[in-house]
N, C-alpha and C positions, 0 to 999 in steps of 0.2 A: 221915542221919536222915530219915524221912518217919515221918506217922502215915496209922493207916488208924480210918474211921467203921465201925463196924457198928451197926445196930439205933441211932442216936444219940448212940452213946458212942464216946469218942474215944481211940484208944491212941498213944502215941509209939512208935517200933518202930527201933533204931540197931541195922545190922550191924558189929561189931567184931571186931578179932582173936580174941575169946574165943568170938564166937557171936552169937546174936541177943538182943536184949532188945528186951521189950517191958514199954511202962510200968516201965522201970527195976530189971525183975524179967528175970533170965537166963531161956530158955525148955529148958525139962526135956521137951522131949519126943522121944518116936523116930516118925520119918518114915520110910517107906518106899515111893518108888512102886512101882504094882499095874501100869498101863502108862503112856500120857502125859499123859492127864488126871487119872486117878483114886490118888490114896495112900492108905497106911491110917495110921492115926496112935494112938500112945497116950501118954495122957496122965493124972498122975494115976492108972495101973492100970486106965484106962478106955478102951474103944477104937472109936476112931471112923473113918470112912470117909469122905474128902470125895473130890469132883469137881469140878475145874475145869469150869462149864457153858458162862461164856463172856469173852472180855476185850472191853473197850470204852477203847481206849487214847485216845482226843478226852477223852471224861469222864473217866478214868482210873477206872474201876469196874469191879469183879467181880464175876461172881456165881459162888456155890459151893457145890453142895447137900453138907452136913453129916448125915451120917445120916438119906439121903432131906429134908430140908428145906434150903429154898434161901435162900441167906442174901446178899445183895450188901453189900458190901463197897467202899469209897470211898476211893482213896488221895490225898494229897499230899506231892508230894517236898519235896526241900530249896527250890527257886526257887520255889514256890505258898506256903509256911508263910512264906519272906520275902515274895515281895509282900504275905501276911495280915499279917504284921508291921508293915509298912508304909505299910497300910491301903490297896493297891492291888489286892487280891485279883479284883476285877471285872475288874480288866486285861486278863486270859486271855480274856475270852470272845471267841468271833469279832467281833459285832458291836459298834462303837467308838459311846459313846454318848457321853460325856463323859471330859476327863482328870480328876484332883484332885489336888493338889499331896502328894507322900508326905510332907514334912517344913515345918517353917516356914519362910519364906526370904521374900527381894526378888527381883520380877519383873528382873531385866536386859537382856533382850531379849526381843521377841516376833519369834519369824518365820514366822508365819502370819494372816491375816487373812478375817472371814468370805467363804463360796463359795469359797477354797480349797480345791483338792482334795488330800490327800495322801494317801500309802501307807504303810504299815507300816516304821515303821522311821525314816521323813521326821524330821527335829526341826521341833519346833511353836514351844521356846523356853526360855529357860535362866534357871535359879532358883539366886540363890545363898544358901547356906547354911550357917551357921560358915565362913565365910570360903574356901569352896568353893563352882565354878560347877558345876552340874549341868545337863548337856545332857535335857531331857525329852519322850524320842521318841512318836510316833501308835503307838500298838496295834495298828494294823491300819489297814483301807484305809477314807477317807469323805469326805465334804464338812463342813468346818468351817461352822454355824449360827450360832455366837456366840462371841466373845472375852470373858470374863468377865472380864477385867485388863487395867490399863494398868503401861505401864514405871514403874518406881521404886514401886511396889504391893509392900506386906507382903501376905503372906498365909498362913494359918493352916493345919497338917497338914489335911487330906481338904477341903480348901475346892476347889468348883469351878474350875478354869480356864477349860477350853475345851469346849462342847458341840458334838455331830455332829450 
């Protein structure tokens, strides 16, 4: 499952054995590519012409002129809609500015401390929660600025931990 943005509205869009839906509604249309960019499509007994113009797979964005008008298009897969879930959706970006705890837990360890340097991927320090440790990695690569927690610290979903 991923959804994709157009225009500010947001569709859910699941490939399954039967086909594709979108927004929970099976899709009736006939496709046919023209060459490798361009299809013709109808829909509804109406028929339209799109063009793949270009992909932007970092932002995962499309753009795609629709009957001469260009339309772009914003997807999220399955692992962007859980970090949104989880309220770590910032996660993704390149630049590490802060972590924030996805869930409520006890700090149990820290293993980082500020002017650390870590990389992508480093554990910073582990949170447990419902009676599970949860290992929680650096996003990416940066100098740790401030420890926002001490050990044996409750702390509350999207609460800061650590800033870069």
């Amino acid at each position: 499952m991923f959804s994709a943005t157009i225009n500010d509205k947001t569709f859910s869009v699941e490939k399954n054995e039967k086909g594709i839906t979108v927004a929970d509604k099976a899709i009736d249309w006939d496709l046919k590519p023209i060459d490798g960019r361009k299809f013709h499509l109808i829909k509804n007994h109406q028929s339209y012409e799109a063009e793949l113009v270009s992909i932007d797979k970092e932002s995962k964005t499309l753009q795609i002129r629709l009957n001469k008008k260009l339309v772009e298009v914003s997807l999220k897969d399955r692992f962007d809609l859980l970090l949104e879930e989880m309220g770590m959706e910032d996660v993704a970006g390149s630049a590490v500015q802060d972590i924030k705890a996805p869930m409520p837990g006890l700090i149990l360890d820290l293993k980082v401390k500020p002017g650390d340097e870590v990389k992508k991927g480093d554990v910073v320090l582990i949170l447990e929660a419902m009676k599970m440790e949860n290992i929680i990695k650096s996003p990416g690569d940066g100098v740790v600025s401030e420890v926002k927690v001490n050990l044996k610290q409750s702390v509350e979903k999207n609460q800061v931990l650590i800033t870069f």
